[in-house]
C-alpha positions as CSV (number, residue, x, y, z in Angstrom):
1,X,-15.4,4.9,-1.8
2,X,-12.8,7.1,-0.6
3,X,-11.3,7.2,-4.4
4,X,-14.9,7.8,-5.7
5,X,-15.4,11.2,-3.7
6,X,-11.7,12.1,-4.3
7,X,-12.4,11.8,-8.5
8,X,-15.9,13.4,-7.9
9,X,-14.2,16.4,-6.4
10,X,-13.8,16.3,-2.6
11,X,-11.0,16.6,-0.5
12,X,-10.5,14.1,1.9
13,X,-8.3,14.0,4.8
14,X,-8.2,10.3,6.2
15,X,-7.3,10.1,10.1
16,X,-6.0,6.2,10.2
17,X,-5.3,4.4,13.7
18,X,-2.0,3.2,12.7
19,X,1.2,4.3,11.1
20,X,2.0,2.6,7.4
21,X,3.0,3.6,3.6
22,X,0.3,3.6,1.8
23,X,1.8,3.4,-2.3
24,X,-0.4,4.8,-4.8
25,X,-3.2,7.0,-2.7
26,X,-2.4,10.4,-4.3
27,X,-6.3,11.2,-4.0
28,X,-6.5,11.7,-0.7
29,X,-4.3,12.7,2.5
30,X,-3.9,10.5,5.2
31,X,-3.1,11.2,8.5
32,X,-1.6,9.1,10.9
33,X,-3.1,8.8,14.8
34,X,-0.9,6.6,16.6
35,X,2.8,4.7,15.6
36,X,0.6,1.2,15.7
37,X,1.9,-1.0,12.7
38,X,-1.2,-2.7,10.6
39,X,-0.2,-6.3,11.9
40,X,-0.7,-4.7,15.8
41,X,-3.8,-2.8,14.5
42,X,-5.2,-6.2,13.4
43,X,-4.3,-8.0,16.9
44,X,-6.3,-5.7,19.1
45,X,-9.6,-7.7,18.3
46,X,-11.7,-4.5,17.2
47,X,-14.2,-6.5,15.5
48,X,-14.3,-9.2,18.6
49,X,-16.4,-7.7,21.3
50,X,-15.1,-10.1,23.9
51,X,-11.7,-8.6,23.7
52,X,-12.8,-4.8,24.4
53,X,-12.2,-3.7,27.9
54,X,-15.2,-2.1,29.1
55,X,-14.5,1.5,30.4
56,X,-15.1,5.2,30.1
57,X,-12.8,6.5,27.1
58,X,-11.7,9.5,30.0
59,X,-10.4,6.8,32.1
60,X,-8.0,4.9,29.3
61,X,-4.6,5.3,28.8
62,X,-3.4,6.5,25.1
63,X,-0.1,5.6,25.8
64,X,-1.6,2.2,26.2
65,X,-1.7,0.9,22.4
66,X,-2.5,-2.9,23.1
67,X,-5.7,-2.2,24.9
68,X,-8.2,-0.8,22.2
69,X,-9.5,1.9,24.4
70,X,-5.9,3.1,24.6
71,X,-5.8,3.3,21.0
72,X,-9.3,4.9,20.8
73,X,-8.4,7.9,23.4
74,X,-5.3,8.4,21.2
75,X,-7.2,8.5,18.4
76,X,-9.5,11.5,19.7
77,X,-6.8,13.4,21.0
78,X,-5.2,13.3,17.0
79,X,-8.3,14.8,15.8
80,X,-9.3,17.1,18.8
81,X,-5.9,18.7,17.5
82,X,-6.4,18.3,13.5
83,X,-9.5,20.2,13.7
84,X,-8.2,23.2,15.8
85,X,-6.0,24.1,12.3
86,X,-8.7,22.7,9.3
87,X,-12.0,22.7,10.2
88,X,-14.3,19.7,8.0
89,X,-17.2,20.8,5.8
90,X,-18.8,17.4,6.9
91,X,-17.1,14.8,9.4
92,X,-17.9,11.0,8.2
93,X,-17.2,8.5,11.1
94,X,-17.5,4.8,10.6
95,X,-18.8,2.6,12.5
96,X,-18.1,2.4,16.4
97,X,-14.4,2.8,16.4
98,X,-14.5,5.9,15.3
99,X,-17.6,7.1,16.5
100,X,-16.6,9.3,19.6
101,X,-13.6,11.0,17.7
102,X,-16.7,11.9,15.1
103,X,-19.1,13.5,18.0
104,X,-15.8,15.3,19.9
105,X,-14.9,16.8,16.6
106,X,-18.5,17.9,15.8
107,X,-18.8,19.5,19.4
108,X,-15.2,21.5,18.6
109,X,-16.9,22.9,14.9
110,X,-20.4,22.3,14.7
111,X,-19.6,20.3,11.3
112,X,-22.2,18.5,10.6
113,X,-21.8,14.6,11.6
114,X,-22.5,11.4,9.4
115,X,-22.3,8.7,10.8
116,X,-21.7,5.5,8.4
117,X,-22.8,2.3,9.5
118,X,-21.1,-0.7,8.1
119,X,-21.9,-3.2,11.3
120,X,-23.8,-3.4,14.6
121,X,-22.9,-4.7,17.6
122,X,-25.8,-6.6,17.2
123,X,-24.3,-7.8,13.8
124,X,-21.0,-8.4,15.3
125,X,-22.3,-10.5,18.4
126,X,-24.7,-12.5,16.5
127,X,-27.3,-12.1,19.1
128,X,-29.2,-9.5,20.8
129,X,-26.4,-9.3,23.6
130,X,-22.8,-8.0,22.5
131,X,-21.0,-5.9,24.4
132,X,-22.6,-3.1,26.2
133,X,-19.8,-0.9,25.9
134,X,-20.2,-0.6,22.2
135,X,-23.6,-0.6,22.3
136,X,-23.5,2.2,24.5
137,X,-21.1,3.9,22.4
138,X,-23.2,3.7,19.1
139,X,-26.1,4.3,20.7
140,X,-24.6,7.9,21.2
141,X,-22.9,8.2,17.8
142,X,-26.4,7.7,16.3
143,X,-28.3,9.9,18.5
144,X,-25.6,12.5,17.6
145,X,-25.6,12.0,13.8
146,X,-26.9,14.7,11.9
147,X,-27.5,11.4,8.9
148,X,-26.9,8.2,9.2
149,X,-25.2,6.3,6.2
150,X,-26.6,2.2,6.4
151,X,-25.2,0.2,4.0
152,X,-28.4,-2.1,3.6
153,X,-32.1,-2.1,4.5
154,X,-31.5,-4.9,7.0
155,X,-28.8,-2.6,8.5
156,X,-31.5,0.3,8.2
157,X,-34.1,-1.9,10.1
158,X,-31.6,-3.1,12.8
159,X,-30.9,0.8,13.7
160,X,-34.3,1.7,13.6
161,X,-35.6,-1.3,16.2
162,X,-32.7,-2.2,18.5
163,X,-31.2,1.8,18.7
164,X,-35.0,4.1,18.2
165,X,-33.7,5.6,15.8
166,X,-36.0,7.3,13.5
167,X,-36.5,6.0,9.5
168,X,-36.3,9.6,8.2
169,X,-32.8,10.0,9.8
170,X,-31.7,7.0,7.8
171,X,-30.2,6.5,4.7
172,X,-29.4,3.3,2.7
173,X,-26.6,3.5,0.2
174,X,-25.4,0.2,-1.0
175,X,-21.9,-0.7,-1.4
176,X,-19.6,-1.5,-4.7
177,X,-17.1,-3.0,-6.3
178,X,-14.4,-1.3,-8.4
179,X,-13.7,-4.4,-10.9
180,X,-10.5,-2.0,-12.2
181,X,-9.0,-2.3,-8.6
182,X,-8.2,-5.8,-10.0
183,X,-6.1,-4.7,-13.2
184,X,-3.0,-4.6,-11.1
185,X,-0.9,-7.2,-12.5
186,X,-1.2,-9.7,-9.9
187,X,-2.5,-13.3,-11.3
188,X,-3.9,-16.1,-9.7
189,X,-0.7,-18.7,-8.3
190,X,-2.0,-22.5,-9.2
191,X,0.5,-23.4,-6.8
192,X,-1.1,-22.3,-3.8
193,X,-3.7,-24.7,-3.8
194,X,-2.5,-27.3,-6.2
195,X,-4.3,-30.0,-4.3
196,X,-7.3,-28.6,-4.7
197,X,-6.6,-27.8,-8.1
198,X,-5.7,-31.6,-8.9
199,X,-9.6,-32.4,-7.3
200,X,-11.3,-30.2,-9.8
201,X,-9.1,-32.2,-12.3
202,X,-11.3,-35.2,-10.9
203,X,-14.9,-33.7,-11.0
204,X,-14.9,-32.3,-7.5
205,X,-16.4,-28.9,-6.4
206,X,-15.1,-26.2,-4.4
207,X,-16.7,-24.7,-2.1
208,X,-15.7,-21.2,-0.4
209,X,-16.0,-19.0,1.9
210,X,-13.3,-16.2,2.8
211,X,-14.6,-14.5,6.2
212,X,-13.4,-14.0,9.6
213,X,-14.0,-17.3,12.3
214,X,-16.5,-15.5,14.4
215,X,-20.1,-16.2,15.8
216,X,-21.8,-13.3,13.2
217,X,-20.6,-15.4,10.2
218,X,-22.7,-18.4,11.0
219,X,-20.1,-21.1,10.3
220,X,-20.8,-23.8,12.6
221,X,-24.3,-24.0,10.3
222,X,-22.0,-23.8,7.5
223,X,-19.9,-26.6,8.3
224,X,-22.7,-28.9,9.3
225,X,-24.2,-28.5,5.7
226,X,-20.8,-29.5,4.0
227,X,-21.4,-32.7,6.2
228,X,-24.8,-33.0,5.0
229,X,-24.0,-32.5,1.6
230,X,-20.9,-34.7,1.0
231,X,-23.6,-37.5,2.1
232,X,-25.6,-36.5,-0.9
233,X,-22.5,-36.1,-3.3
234,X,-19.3,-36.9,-2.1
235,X,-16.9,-35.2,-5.2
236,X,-16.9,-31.7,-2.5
237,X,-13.9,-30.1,-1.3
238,X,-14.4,-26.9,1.4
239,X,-12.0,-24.0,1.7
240,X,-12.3,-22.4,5.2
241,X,-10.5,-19.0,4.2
242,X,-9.5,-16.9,7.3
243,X,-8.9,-16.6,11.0
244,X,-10.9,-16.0,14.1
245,X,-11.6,-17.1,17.8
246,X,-13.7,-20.0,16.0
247,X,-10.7,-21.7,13.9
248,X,-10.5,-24.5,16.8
249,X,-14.3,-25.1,17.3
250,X,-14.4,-25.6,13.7
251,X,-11.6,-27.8,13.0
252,X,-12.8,-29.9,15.6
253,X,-16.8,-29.8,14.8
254,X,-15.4,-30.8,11.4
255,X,-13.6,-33.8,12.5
256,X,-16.7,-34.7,14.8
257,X,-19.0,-34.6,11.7
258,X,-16.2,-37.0,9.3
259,X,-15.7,-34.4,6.9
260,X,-12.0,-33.6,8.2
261,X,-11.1,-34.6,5.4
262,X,-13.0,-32.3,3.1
263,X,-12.5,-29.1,5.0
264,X,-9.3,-26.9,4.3
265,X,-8.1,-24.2,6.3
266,X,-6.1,-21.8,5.2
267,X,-5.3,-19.5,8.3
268,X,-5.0,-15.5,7.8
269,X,-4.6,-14.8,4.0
270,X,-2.4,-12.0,4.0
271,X,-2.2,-9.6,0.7
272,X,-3.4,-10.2,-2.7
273,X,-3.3,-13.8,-2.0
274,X,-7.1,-14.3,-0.5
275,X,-8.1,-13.6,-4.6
276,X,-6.4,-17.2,-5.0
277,X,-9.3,-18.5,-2.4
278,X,-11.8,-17.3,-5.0
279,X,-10.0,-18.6,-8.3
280,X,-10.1,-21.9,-7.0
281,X,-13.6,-21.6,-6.3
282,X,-16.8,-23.1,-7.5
283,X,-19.2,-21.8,-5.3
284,X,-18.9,-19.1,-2.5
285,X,-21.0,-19.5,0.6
286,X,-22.2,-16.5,2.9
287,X,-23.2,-17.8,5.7
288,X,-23.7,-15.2,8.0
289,X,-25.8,-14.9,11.3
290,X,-26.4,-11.3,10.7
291,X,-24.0,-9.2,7.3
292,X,-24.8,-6.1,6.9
293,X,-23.2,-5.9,3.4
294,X,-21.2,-8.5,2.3
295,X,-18.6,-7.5,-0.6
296,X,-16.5,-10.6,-0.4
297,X,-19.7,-11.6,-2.2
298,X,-19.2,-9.2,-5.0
299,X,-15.6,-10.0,-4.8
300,X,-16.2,-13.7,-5.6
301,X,-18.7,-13.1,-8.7
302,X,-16.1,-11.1,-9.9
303,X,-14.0,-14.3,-9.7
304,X,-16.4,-16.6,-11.4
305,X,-18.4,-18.2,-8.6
306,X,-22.1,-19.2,-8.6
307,X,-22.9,-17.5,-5.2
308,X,-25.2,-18.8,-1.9
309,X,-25.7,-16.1,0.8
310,X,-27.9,-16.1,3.8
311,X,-31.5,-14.3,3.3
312,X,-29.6,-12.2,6.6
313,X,-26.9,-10.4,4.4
314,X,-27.8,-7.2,3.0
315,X,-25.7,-8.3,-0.7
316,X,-28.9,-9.7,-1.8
317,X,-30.8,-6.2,-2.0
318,X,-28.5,-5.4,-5.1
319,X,-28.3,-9.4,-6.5
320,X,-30.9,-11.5,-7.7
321,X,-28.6,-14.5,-9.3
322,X,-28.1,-16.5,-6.7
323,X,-29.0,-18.9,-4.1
324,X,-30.6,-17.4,-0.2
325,X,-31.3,-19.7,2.5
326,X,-32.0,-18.8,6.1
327,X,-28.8,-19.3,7.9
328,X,-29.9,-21.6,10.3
329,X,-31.2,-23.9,7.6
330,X,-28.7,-26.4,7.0
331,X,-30.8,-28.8,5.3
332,X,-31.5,-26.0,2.5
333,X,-27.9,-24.8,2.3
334,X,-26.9,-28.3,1.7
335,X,-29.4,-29.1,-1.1
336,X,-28.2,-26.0,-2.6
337,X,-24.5,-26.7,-2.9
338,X,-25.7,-30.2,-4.2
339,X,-28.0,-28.6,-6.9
340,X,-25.1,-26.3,-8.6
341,X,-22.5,-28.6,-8.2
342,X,-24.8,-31.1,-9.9
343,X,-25.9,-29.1,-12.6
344,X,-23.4,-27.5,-14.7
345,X,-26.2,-25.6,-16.5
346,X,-27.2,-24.0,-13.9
347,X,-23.5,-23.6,-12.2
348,X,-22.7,-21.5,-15.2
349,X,-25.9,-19.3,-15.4
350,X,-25.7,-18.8,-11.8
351,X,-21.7,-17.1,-12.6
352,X,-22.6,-15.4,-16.0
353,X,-25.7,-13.1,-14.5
354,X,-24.6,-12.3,-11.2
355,X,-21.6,-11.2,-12.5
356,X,-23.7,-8.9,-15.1
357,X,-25.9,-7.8,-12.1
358,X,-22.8,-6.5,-10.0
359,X,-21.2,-4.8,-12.8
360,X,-24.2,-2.5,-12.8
361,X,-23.1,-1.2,-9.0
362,X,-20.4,2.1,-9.0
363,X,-18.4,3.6,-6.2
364,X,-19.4,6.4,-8.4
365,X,-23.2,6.6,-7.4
366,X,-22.3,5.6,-4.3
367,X,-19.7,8.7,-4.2
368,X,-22.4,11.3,-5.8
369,X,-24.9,10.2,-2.8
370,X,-22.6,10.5,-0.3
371,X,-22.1,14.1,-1.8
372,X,-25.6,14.9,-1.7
373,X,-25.8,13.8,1.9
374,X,-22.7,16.2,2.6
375,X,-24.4,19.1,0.8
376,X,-27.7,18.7,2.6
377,X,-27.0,18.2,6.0
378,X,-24.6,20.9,5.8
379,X,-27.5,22.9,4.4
380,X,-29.9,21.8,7.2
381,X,-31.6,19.8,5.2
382,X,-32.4,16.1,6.1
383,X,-33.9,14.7,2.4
């Protein structure tokens, strides 16, 4: 998105968490808050609400950058300074982590504030708890947004009832996928998965999904519908790719169910490697509790997958070629995976039009609305 707005003529400067070389982004300028590496950036747990310490952001210690409110403070302070010397036209915060920088640097210019919403805390938790720290914290960053930016209409709908949020503050813009991003050279390693490679050689199907191991991605239910399916037609294979709190539960609900057998974890895919997870792939599965967006999605029809997401992910407002299921429904999931895998007619219609359907979505209309919504609110105007 960023590289979208850069081409379509703004000027970005990109306030980061952590210190890192970032090759090839001449389009924008990044700015570095705090000497965390990416790997220690990645072990605080933002996206686990379990591991946040609840407590006032006044009260936490910047100096402190293994707790996240450490980090977060640290964070603010950067851009409390940045904008004393270049004051924004328009200040776009995502999501909770960077929420409270967003509102303390609108209070310091009276830029206009938009806040884009990529997740919930409600998403993130999988239920209508989570924790109440974040809640409270987007609760504020929404109230304080001159627009909100929600990348779905279930996202739009979860803002609106859970936060009281009014519709007309509210905007949906979808995301993208930049298909060129892919034209870098790197090319799919048969020797990562050569196992699996040497089952397709035998008629087997393999089934995806490349995801973080958390409650929000609904992979117990996934996992119980591999079980159910493998009775139905045993020539499956599952590739679990990812990490999370969940990788034990998994592994063992696996072995519990007799499918150990069938179910391959990868751990953390690091680099250009998790495009190896979709090569291999047959099928990709969204399972997801509550997904906002979903671009691993588009990331596997790019790749050549038939695709199943849950009727909760807000990928299927912008796809019609594939599969939905509710993602508690286990019994459909199942049929589903046996249908495609089944039916090589349909396995290869599935691929061919989704693949035309994402094709059709640009970082560029996504870039020219997001410039619209910087023009108007800075304008006063709120259409």
């Amino acid at each position: 998105m960023s590289k979208a707005l850069a081409l379509a003529g703004a000027k970005i400067d990109f306030v980061v968490p952590y210190t890192a070389a970032h090759p090839g982004i001449d389009f924008m300028t990044i700015h570095s808050a705090s000497p965390l590496t990416p790997l220690e950036r990645y072990g605080l747990g933002a996206y686990d609400s379990k591991t946040v310490i609840t407590g006032d952001l006044t009260k936490a210690d910047m100096n402190n950058l293994k707790d996240m409110r450490g980090v977060q403070k640290r964070y603010v302070q950067f851009v409390e300074q940045f904008v004393e010397t270049s004051v924004p036209d328009a200040i776009h915060a995502h999501d909770w982590l960077t929420m409270e920088a967003g509102m303390r640097a609108k209070e310091l210019t009276n830029a206009p504030l938009i806040v884009h919403v990529h997740a919930t805390e409600f998403d993130r938790s999988g239920t209508d708890g989570g924790n109440p720290l974040v809640h409270e914290i987007e609760y504020q960053g929404l109230m304080m947004a001159d627009r909100i930016i929600a990348v779905s209409n279930i996202t739009k709908s979860i803002i609106m009832q859970k936060y009281g949020i009014s519709e007309d503050k509210i905007e949906v813009v979808h995301n993208a996928l930049d298909p060129s991003s892919f034209d870098d050279g790197y090319l799919y390693d048969f020797r990562t998965y050569r196992y699996l490679e040497a089952l397709k050689q035998e008629g087997y199907t393999i089934v995806s999904t490349v995801t973080r191991f958390t409650i929000q991605k609904g992979l117990t239910h996934f996992i119980r519908a591999a079980a159910r399916a493998s009775q139905k037609y045993d020539k499956f294979a599952f590739l679990m790719a990812g990490d999370g709190e969940q990788r034990d539960e998994l592994i063992a609900l696996a072995a519990e169910l007799g499918i150990a057998d069938k179910v391959f974890f990868t751990g953390f895919v690091r680099g250009k490697q998790w495009r190896d997870a979709y090569s291999v792939s047959d099928i990709f599965v969204m399972s997801s509790v509550s997904e906002p967006f979903g671009l691993t999605a588009l990331e596997a029809a790019h790749h050549d997958n038939a695709l199943i997401i849950t009727r909760q992910s807000g990928v299927g407002e912008v796809l019609n070629s594939i599969f939905r299921y509710d993602f508690w429904d286990v019994d459909v999931l199942a049929d589903q995976m046996v249908g495609i895998a089944t039916s090589s007619s349909l396995k290869d219609a599935l691929r061919k039009n989704v693949m035309n359907e994402y094709d059709r979505i640009s970082w560029s209309d996504v870039a020219n609305d997001c410039l619209r919504i910087y023009a108007n609110t800075t304008q006063g105007v709120l259409v």
